[in-house]
C-alpha positions as CSV (number, residue, x, y, z in Angstrom):
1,X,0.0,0.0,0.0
2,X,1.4,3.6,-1.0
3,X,0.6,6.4,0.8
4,X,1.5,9.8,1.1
5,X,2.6,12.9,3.4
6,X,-0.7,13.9,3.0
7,X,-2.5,11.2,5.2
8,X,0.1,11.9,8.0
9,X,-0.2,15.9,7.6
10,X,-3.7,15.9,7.8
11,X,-4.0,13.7,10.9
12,X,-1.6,16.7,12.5
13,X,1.6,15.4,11.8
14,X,4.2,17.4,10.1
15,X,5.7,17.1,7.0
16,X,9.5,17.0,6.3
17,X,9.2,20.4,6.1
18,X,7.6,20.6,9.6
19,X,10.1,18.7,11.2
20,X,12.8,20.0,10.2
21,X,11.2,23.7,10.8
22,X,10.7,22.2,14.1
23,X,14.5,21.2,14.7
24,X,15.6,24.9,13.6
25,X,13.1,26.4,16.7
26,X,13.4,23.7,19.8
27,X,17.3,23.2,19.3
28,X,18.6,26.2,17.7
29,X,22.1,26.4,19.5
30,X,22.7,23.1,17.6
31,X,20.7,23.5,14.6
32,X,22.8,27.0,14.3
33,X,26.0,25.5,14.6
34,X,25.7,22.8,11.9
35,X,23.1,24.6,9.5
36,X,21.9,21.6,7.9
37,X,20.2,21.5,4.5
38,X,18.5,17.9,4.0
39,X,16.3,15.9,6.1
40,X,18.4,13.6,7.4
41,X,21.3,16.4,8.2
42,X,18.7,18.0,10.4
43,X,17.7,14.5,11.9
44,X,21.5,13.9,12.6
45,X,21.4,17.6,14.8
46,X,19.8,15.8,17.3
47,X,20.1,12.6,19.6
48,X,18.3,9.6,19.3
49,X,16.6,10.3,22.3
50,X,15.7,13.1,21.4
51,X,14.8,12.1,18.0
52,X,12.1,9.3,19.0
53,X,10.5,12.2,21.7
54,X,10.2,14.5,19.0
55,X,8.4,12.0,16.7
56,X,6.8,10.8,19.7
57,X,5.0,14.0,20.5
58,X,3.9,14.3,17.2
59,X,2.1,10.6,16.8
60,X,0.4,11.1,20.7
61,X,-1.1,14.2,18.9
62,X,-2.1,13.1,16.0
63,X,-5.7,12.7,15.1
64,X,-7.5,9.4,13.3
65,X,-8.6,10.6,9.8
66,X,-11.1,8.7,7.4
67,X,-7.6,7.6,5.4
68,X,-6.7,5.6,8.6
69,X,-9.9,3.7,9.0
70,X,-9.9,2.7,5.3
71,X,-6.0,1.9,5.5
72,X,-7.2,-0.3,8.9
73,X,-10.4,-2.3,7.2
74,X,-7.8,-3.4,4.0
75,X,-5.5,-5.2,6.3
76,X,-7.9,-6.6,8.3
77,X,-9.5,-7.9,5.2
78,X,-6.0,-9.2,3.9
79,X,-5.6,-10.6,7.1
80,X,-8.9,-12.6,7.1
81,X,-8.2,-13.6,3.6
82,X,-11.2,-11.7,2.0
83,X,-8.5,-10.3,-0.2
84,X,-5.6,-12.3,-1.3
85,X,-2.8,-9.6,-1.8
86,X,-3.3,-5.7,-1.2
């Protein structure tokens, strides 16, 4: 199954984008020093620790949409064999 940013974004969690604009506010003094460009620079600016709470707070906040609940009944229905492959 593909998906896109936009399931995520609209349930409340950033894009890319977001994150990264994210990184640049809550840890400026290290975002400052390194001034990444990518994604996965800005993603290196910060621990692992501090990586996982900073996705974490995100998913806790994030809201069910109607993408979810049709994303849910496929795999049950794979699951259950009501469809052979998805």
């Amino acid at each position: 199954m593909i998906i896109g940013a936009g399931v995520s974004a609209s349930a409340g969690i950033p894009t890319a984008d977001g994150i990264m604009n994210e990184i640049q506010t809550t840890y400026k003094n290290k975002y400052e020093r390194l001034k990444p460009k990518e994604y996965a620079e800005h993603m290196k600016v910060i621990t692992p620790v501090q990586r996982k709470e900073l996705i974490n707070r995100f998913i806790n906040n994030a809201k069910l949409n109607p993408a979810h609940l049709y994303m849910s009944s496929i795999i049950n229905a794979v699951k259950k064999n009501y469809l052979r492959k998805l």
